[in-house]
N, C-alpha and C positions, 0 to 999 in steps of 0.2 A: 537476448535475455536467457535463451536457453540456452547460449553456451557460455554464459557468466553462471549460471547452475551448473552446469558442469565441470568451470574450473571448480568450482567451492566444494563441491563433493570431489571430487579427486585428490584438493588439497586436504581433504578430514581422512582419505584414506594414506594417503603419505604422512600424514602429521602422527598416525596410530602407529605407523611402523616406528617412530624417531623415540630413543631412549627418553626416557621423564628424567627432566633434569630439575633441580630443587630451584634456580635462578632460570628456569623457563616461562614467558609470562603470556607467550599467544595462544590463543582459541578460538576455533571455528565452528559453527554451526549451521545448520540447516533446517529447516519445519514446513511443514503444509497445513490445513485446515481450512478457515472458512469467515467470509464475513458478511455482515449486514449490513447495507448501506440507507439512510435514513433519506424520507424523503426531504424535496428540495429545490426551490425554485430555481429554474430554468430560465437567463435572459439571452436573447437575441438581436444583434446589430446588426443590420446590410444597410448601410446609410445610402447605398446603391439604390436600394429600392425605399429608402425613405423608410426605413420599418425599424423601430425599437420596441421588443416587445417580452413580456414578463411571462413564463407558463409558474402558474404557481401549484407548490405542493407538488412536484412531477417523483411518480415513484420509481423508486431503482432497483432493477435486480443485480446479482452479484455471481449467479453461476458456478460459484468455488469449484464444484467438481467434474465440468464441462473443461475440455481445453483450449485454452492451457489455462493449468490448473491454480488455484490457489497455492502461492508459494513464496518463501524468501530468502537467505541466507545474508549470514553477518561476520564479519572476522573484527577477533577483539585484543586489545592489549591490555594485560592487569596493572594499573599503577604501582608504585612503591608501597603506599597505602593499601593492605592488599583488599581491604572492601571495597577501593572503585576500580573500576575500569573504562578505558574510550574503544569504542567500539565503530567500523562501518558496516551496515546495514542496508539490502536491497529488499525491496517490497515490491510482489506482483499482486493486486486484485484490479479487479473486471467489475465498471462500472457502467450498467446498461439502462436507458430510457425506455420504460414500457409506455411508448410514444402513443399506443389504439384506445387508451384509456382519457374519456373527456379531464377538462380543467379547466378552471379559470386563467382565464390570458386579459392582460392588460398592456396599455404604453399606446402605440401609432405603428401602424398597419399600412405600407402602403400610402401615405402619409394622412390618413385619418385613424381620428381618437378610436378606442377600441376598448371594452368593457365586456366580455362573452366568455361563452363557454361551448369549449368542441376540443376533440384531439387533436392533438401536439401532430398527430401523422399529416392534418391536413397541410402541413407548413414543410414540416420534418421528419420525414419518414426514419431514419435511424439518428442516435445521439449517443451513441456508444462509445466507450474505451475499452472495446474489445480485445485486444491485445494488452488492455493493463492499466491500468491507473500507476505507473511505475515510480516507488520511493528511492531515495540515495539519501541515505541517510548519515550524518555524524551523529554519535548516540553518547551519553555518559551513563554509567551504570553504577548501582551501589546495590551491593550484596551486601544480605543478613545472615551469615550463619546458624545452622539451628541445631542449637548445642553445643558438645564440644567439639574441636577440629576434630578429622576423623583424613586418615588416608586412603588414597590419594587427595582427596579433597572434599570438606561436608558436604550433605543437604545445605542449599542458601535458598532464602526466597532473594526473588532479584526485581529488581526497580531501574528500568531505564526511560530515560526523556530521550529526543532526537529532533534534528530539522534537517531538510535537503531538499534538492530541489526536485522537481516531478517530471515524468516523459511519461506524453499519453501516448494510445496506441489510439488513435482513431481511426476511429470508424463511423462517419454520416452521410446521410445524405437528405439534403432538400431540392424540390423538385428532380431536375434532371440530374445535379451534380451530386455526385461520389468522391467522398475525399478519404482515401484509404494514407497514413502514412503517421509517423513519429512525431511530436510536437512537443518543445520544449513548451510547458506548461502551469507555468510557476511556481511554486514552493510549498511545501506541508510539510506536517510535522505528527509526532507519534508519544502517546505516554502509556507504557506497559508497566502490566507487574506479572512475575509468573513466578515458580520452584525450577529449580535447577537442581536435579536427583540422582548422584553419583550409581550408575550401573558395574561396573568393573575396571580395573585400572584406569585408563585417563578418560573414559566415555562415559557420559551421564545423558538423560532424558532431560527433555523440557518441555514444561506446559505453560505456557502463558495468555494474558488476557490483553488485546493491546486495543486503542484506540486511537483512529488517524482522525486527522481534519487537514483538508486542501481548499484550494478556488480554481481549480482546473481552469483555462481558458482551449478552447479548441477551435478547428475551422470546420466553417457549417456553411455550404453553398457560397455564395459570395460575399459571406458575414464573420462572424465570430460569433460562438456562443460561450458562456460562462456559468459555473454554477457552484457549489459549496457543497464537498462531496466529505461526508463524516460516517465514518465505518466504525459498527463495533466489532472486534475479531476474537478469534478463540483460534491457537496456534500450537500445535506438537512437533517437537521434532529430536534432534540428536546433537552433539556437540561433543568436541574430542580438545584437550589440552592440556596444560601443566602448572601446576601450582595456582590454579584456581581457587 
């Protein structure tokens, strides 16, 4: 992940050296910031040990500015149409189990019924996507220019949708076992809006508001755990292009 941030910034600084040409239609971006993840029931399967079971309401922290950090980058192409564009998009946030805090647990335990309340640690000591809650995202975008054209390119506010699929960065562990590694993790999606604020020739500022929703599935001991992970985000960054 950090050296797919690395190409994308190396691509924004080569794409600033290439003459602006009036039939150029790529664009690249980068941004950091920071997101909240809402809380979120927690379920658990070790059919091993006959246990299905529910941590309800589990709260998540998000860390943005621990690392690695809060971050993503996106490379876009402007349609014909010149208010949309298709855009790909990567997405890093860190979604973390604050596991020491009681909750209600339900389902079968070991294979008895189960109705209580105790921390999530006693089970599962970490529930992390420490390394990422990681998007790929297809995005379509539709800019609103505000006012008249202006060069190199207006003020737009911008509106994009997205779906792709997720790679978690996990990190758990129940009882003895630690399962540190990548997990394809099924699919989310993202709906933003933000301004896009022309700085000087082909580079402008961007602020936007985005909000994801996933169902992350991860491996927990010798289970799988699941859960529905909905972030709201606040994101700055830079972007370099032409005929935007």
């Amino acid at each position: 992940m950090i050296r797919l941030a690395g190409v994308l910034v190396s691509a924004i600084v080569l794409a600033a050296g290439l003459p602006a040409r009036a039939d150029a239609q790529w664009y690249f971006g980068v941004y950091m910031g920071a997101n909240h993840n809402s809380p979120a029931d927690v379920r658990f399967d070790d059919p091993s040990a006959s246990t299905a079971i529910v941590f309800h309401d589990v709260p998540f922290a998000a860390q943005p500015f621990q690392f690695p950090l809060y971050a993503g980058g996106r490379l876009g192409f402007r349609l014909p149409a010149r208010r949309f564009s298709v855009e790909a998009e990567w997405l890093h946030m860190k979604v973390i189990a604050e596991t020491g805090q009681p909750m209600h647990v339900t389902g079968t335990l070991f294979g008895d019924a189960i109705d209580s309340t105790f921390p999530m640690a006693q089970l599962i000591q970490r529930y992390d996507m420490t390394h990422g809650l990681n998007f790929l995202m297809g995005n379509f975008v539709v800019r609103l220019p505000l006012g008249a054209d202006a060069k190199p390119h207006p003020a737009s506010v911008v509106f994009r949708v997205g779906a792709g699929p997720n790679m978690a960065g996990t990190d758990s562990q129940a009882g003895g076992i630690v399962v540190q590694r990548y997990e394809h993790s099924g699919f989310g999606g993202q709906a933003a809006a933000g301004l896009d604020l022309p700085i000087r020739g082909a580079w402008s500022a961007t602020v936007e508001y985005k909000f994801t929703y996933a169902k992350p599935q991860i491996s927990v001991g010798d289970g799988h755990g699941r859960t529905t992970a909905v972030a709201n985000q606040i994101a700055f960054g830079i972007a370099v292009g032409f005929s935007r």
